[in-house]
PDB file of N, CA, C and O in Angstrom:
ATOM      1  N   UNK A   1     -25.023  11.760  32.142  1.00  0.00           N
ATOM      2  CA  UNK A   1     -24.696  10.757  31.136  1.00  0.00           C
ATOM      3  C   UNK A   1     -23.238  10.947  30.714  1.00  0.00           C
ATOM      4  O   UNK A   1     -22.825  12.090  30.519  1.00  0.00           O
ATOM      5  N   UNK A   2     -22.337   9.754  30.544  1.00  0.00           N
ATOM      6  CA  UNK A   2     -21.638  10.076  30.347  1.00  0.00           C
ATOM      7  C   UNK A   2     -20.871  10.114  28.801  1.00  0.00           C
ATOM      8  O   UNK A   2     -21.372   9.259  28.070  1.00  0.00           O
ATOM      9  N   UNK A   3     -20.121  10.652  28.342  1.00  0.00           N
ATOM     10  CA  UNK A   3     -19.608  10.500  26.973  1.00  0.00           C
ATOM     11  C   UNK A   3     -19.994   9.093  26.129  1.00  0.00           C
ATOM     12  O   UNK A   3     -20.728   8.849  25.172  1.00  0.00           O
ATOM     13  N   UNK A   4     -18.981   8.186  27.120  1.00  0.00           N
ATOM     14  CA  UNK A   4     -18.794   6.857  26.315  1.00  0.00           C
ATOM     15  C   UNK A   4     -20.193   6.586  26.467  1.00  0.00           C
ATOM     16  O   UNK A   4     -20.434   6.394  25.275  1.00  0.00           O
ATOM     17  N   UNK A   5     -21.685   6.370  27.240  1.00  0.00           N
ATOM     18  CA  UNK A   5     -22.526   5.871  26.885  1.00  0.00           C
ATOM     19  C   UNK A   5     -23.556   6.182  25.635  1.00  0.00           C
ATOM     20  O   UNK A   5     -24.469   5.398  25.373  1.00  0.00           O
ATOM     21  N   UNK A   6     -23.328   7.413  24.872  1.00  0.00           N
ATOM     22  CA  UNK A   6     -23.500   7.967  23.818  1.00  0.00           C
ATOM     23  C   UNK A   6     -23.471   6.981  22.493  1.00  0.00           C
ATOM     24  O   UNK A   6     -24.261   6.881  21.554  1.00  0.00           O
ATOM     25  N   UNK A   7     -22.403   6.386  22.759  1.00  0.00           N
ATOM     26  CA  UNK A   7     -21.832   5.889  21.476  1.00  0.00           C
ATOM     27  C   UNK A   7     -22.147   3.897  21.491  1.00  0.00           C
ATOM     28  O   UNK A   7     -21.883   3.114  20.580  1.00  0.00           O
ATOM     29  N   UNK A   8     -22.794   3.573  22.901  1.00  0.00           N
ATOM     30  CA  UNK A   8     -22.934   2.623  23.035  1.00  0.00           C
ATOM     31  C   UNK A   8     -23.711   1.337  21.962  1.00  0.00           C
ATOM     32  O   UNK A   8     -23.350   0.205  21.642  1.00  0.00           O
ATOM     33  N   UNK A   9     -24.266   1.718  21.812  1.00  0.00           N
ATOM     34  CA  UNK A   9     -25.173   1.608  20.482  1.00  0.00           C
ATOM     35  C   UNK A   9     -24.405   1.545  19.516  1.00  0.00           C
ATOM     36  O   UNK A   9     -23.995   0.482  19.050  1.00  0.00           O
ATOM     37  N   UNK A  10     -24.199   2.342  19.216  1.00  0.00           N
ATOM     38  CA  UNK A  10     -23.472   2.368  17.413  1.00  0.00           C
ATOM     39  C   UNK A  10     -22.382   1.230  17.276  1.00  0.00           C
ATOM     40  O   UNK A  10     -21.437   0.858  17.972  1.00  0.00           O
ATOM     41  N   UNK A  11     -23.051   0.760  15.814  1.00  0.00           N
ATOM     42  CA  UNK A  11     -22.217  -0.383  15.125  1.00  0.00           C
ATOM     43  C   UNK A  11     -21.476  -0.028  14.385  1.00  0.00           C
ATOM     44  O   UNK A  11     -21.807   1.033  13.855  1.00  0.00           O
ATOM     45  N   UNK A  12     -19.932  -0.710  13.849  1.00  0.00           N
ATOM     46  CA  UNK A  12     -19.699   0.199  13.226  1.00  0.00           C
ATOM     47  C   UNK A  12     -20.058  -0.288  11.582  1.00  0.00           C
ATOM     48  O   UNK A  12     -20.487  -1.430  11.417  1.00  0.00           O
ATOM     49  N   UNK A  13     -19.899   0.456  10.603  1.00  0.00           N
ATOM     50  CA  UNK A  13     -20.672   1.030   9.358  1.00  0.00           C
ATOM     51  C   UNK A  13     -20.891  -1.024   9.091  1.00  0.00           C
ATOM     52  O   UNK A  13     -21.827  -1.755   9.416  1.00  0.00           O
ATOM     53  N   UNK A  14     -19.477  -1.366   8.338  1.00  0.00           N
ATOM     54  CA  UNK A  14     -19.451  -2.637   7.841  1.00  0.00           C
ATOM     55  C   UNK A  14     -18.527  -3.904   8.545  1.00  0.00           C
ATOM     56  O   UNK A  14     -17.304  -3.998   8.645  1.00  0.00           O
ATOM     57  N   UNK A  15     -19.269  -4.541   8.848  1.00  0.00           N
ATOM     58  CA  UNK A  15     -18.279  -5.758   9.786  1.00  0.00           C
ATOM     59  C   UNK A  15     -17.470  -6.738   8.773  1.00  0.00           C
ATOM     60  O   UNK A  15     -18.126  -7.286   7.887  1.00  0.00           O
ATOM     61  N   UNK A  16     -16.457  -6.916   8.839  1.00  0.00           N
ATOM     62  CA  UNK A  16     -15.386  -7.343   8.166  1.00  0.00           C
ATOM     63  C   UNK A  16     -15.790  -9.030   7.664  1.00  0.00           C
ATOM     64  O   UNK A  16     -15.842  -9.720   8.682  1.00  0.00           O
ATOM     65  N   UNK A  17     -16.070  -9.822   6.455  1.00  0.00           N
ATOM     66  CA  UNK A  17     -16.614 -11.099   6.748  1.00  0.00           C
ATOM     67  C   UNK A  17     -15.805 -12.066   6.422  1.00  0.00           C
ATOM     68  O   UNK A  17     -15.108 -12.205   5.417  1.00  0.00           O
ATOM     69  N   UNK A  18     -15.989 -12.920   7.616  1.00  0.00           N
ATOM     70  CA  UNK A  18     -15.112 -14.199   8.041  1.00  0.00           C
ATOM     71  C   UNK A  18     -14.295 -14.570   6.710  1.00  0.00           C
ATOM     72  O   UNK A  18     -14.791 -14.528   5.584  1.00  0.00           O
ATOM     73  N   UNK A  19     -13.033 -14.924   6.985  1.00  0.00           N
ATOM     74  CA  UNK A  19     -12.653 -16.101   5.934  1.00  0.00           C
ATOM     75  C   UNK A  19     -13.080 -16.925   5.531  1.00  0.00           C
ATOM     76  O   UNK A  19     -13.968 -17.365   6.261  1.00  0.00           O
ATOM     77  N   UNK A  20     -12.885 -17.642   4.370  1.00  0.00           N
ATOM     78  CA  UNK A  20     -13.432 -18.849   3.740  1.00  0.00           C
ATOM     79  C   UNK A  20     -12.915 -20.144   4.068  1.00  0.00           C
ATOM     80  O   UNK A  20     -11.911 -20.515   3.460  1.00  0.00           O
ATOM     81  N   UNK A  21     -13.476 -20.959   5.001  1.00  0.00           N
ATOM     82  CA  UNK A  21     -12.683 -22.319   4.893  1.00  0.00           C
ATOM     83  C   UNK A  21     -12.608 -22.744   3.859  1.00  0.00           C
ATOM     84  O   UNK A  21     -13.570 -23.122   3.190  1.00  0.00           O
ATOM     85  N   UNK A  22     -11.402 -22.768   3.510  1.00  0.00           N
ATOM     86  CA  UNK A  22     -10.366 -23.186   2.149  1.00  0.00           C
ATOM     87  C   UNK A  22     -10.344 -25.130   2.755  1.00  0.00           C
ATOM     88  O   UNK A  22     -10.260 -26.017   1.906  1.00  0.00           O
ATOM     89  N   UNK A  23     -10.419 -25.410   4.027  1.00  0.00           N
ATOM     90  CA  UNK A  23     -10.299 -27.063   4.284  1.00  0.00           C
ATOM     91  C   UNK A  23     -11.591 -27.675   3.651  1.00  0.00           C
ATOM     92  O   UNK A  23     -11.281 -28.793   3.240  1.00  0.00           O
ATOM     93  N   UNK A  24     -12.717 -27.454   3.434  1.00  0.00           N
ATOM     94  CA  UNK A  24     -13.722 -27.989   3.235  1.00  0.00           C
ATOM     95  C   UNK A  24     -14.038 -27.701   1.652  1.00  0.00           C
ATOM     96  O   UNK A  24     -15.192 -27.949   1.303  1.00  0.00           O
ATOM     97  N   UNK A  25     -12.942 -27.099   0.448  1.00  0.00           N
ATOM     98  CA  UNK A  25     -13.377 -26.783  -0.894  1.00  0.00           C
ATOM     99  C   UNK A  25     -12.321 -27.513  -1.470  1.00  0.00           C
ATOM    100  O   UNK A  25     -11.250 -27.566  -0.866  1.00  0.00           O
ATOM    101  N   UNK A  26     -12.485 -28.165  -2.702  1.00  0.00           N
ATOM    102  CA  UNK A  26     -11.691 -28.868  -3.735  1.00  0.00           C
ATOM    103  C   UNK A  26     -10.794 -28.199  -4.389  1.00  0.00           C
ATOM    104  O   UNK A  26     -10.812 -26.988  -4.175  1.00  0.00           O
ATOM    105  N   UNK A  27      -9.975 -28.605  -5.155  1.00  0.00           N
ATOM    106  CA  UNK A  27      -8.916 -27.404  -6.049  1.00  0.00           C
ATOM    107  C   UNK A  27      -9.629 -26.599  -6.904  1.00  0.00           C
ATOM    108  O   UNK A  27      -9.401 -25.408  -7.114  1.00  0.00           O
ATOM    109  N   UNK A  28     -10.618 -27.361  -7.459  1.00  0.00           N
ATOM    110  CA  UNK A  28     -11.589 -26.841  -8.592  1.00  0.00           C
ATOM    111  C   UNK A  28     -12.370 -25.171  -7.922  1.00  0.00           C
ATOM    112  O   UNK A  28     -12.486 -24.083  -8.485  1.00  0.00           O
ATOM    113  N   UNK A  29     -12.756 -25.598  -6.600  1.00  0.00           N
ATOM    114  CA  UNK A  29     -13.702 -24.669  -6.056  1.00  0.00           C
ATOM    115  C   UNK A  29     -12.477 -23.356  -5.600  1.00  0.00           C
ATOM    116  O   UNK A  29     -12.417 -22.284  -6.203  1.00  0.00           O
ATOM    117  N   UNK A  30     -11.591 -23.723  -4.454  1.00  0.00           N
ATOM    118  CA  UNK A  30     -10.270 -23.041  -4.636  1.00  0.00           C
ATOM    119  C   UNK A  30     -10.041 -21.991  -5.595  1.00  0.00           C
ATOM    120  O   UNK A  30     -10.346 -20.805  -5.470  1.00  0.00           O
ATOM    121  N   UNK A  31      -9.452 -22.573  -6.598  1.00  0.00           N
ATOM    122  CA  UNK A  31      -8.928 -21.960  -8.327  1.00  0.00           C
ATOM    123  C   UNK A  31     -10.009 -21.338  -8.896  1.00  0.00           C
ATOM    124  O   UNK A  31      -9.601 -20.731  -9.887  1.00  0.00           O
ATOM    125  N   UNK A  32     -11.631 -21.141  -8.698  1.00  0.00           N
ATOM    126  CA  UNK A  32     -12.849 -20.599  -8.532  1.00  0.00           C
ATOM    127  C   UNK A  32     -12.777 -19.252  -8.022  1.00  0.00           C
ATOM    128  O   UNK A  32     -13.127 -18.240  -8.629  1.00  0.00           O
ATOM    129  N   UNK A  33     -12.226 -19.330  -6.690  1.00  0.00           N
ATOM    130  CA  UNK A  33     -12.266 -18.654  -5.231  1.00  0.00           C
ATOM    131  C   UNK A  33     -11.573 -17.193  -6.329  1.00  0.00           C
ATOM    132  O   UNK A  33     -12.070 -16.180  -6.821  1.00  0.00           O
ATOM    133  N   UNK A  34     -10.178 -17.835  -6.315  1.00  0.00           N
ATOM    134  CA  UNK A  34      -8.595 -17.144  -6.525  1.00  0.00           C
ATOM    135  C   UNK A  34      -9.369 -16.213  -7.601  1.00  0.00           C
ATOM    136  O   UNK A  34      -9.276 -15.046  -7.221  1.00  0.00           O
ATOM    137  N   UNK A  35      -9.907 -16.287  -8.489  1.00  0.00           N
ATOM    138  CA  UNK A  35     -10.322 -16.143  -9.709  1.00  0.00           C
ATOM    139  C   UNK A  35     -11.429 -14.908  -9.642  1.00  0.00           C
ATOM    140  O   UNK A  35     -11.494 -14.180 -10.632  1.00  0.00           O
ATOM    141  N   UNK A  36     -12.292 -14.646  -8.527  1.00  0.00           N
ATOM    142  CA  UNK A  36     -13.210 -14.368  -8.135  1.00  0.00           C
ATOM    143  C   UNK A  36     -12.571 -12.888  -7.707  1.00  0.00           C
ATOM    144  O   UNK A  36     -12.728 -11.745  -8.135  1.00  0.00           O
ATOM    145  N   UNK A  37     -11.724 -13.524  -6.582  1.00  0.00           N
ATOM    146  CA  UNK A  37     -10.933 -12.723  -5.614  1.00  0.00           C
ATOM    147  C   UNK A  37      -9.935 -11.639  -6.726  1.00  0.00           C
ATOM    148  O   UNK A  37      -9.829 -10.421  -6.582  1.00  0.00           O
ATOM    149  N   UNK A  38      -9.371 -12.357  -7.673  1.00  0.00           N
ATOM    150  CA  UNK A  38      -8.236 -11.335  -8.887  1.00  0.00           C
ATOM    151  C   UNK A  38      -9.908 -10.606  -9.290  1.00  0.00           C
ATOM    152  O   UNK A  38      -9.999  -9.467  -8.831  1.00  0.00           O
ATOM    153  N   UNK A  39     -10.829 -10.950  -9.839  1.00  0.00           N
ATOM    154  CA  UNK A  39     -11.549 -10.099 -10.485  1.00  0.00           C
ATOM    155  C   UNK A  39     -11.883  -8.884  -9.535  1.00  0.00           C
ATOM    156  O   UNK A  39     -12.093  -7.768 -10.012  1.00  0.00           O
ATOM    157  N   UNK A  40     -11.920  -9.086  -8.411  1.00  0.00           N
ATOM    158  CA  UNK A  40     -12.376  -7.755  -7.361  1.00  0.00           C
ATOM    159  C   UNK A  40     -11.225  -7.216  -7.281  1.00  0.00           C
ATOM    160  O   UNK A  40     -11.392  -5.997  -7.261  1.00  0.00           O
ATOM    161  N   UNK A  41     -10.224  -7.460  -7.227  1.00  0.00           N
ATOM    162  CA  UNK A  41      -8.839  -6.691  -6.912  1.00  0.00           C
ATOM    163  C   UNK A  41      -8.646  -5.838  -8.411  1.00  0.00           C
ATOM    164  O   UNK A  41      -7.909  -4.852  -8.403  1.00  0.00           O
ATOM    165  N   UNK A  42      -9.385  -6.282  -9.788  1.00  0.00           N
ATOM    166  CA  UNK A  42      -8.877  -5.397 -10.879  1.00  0.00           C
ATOM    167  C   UNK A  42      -9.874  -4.382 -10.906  1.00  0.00           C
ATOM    168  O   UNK A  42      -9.654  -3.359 -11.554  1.00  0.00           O
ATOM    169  N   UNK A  43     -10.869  -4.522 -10.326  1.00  0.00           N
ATOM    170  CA  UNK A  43     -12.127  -4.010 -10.084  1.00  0.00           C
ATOM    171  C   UNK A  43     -11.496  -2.615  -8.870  1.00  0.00           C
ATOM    172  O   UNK A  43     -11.213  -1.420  -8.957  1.00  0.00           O
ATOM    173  N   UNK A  44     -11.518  -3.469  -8.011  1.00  0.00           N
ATOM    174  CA  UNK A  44     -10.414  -2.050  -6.710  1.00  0.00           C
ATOM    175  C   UNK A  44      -9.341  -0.987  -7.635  1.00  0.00           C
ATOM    176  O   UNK A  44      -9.213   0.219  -7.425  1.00  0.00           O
ATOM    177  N   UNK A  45      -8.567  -1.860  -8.793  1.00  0.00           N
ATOM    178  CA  UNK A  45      -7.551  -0.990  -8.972  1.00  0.00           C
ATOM    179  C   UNK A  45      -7.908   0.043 -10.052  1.00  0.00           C
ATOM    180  O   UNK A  45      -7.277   1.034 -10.419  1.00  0.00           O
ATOM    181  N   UNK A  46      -9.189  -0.494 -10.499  1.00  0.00           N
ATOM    182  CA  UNK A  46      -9.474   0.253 -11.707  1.00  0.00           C
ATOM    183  C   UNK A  46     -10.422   1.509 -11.107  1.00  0.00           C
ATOM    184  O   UNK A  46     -10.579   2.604 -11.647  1.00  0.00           O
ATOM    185  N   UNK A  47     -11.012   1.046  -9.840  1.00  0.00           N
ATOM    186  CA  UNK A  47     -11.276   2.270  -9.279  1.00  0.00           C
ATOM    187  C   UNK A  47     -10.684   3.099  -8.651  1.00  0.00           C
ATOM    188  O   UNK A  47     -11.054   4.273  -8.624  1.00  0.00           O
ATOM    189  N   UNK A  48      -9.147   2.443  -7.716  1.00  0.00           N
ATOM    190  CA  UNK A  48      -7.965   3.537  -8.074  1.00  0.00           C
ATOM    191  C   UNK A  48      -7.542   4.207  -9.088  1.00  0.00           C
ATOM    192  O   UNK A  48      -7.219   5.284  -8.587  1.00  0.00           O
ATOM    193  N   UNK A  49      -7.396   4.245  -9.869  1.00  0.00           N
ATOM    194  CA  UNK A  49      -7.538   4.595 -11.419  1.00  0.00           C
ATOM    195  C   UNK A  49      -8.133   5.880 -11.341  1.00  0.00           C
ATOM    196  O   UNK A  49      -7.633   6.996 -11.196  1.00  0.00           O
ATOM    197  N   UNK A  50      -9.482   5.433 -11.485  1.00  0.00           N
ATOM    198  CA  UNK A  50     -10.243   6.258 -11.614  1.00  0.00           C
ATOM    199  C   UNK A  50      -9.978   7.727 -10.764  1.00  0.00           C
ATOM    200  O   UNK A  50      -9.491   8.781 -11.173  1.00  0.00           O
ATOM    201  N   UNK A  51     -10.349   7.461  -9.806  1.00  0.00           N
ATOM    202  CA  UNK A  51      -9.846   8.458  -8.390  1.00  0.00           C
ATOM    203  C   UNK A  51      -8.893   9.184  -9.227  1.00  0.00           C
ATOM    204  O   UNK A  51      -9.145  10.227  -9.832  1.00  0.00           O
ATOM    205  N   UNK A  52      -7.986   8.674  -9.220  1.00  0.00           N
ATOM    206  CA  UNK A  52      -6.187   9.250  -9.254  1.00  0.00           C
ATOM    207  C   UNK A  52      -6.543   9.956 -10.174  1.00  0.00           C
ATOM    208  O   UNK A  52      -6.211  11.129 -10.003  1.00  0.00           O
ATOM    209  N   UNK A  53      -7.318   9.674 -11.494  1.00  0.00           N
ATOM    210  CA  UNK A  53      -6.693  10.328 -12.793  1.00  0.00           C
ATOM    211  C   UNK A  53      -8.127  11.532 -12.646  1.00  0.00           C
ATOM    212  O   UNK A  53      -7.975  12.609 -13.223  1.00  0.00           O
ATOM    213  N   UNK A  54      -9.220  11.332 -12.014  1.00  0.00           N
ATOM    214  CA  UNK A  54      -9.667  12.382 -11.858  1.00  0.00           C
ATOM    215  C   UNK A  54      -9.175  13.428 -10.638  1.00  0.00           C
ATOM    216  O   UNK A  54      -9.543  14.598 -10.526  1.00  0.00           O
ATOM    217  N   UNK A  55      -8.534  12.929 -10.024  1.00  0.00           N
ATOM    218  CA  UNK A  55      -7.815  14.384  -8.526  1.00  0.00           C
ATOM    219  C   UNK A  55      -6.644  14.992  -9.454  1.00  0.00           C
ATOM    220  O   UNK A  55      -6.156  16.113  -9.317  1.00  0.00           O
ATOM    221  N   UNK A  56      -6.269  13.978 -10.480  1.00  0.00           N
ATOM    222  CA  UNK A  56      -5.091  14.716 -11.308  1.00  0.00           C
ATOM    223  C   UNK A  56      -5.601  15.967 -12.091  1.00  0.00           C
ATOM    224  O   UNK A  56      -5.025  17.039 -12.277  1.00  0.00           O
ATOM    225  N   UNK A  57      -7.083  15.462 -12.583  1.00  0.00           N
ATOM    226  CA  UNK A  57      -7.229  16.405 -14.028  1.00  0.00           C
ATOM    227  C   UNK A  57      -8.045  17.901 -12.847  1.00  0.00           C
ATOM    228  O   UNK A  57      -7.816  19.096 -13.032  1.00  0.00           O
ATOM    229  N   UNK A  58      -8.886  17.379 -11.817  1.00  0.00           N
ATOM    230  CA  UNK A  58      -9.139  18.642 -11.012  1.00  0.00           C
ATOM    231  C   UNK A  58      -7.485  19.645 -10.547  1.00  0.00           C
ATOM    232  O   UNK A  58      -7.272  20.786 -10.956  1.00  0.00           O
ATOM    233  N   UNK A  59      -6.547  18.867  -9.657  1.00  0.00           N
ATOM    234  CA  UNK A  59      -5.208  19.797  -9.728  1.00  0.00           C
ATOM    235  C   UNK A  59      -5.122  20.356 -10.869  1.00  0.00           C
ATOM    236  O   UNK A  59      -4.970  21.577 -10.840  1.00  0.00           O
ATOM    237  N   UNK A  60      -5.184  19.691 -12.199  1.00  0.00           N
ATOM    238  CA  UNK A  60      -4.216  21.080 -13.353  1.00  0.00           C
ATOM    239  C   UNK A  60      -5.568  21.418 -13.624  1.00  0.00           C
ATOM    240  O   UNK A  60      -5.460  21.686 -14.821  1.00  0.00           O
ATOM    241  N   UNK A  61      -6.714  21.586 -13.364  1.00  0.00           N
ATOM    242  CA  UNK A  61      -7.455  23.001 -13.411  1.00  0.00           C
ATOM    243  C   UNK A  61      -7.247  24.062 -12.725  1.00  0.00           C
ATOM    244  O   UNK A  61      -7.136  25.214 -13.144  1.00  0.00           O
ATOM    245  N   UNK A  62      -7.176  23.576 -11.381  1.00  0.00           N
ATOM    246  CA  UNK A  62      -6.876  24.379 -10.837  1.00  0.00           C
ATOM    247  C   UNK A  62      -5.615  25.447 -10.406  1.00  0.00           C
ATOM    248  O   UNK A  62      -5.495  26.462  -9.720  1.00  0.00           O
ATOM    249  N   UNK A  63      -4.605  24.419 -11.389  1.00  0.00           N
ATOM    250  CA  UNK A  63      -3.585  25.427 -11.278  1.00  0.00           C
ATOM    251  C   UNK A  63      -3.206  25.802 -12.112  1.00  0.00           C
ATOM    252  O   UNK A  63      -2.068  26.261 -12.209  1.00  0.00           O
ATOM    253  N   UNK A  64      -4.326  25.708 -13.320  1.00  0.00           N
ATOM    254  CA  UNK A  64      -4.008  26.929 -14.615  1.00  0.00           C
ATOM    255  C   UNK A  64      -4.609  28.227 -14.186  1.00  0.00           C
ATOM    256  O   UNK A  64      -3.841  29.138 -14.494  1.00  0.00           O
ATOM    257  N   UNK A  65      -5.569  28.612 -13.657  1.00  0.00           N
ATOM    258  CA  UNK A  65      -6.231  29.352 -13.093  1.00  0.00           C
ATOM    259  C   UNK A  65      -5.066  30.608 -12.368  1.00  0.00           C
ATOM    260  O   UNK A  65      -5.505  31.542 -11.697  1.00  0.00           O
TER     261      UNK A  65
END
């Protein structure tokens, strides 16, 4: 058997999902979309946030020590 048939099978974790046809939605639905889309992006950054300010507060434990 060889290597690559090992892995033949496997999907990978999450498949990326299609764009939105933006030709077939109104401005209303659009300006909806945009709106949707900023709320997940403050959502992403606030869980950057998060991350950051906890790897910060683990470093200065560890380097009071």
């Amino acid at each position: 058997m060889a290597i690559d048939d090992r892995f033949e099978d496997l999907e990978p974790r999450k498949a990326k999902p299609a764009p939105k046809d933006l030709t077939v939605m109104g401005v209303a639905e659009i300006e909806a979309y945009i709106a949707t889309l900023e709320a997940e992006i403050a959502r992403a950054r606030a869980a950057i946030a998060a991350k950051q300010a906890q790897k910060s507060a683990a470093e200065a434990f560890f380097r009071k020590g």
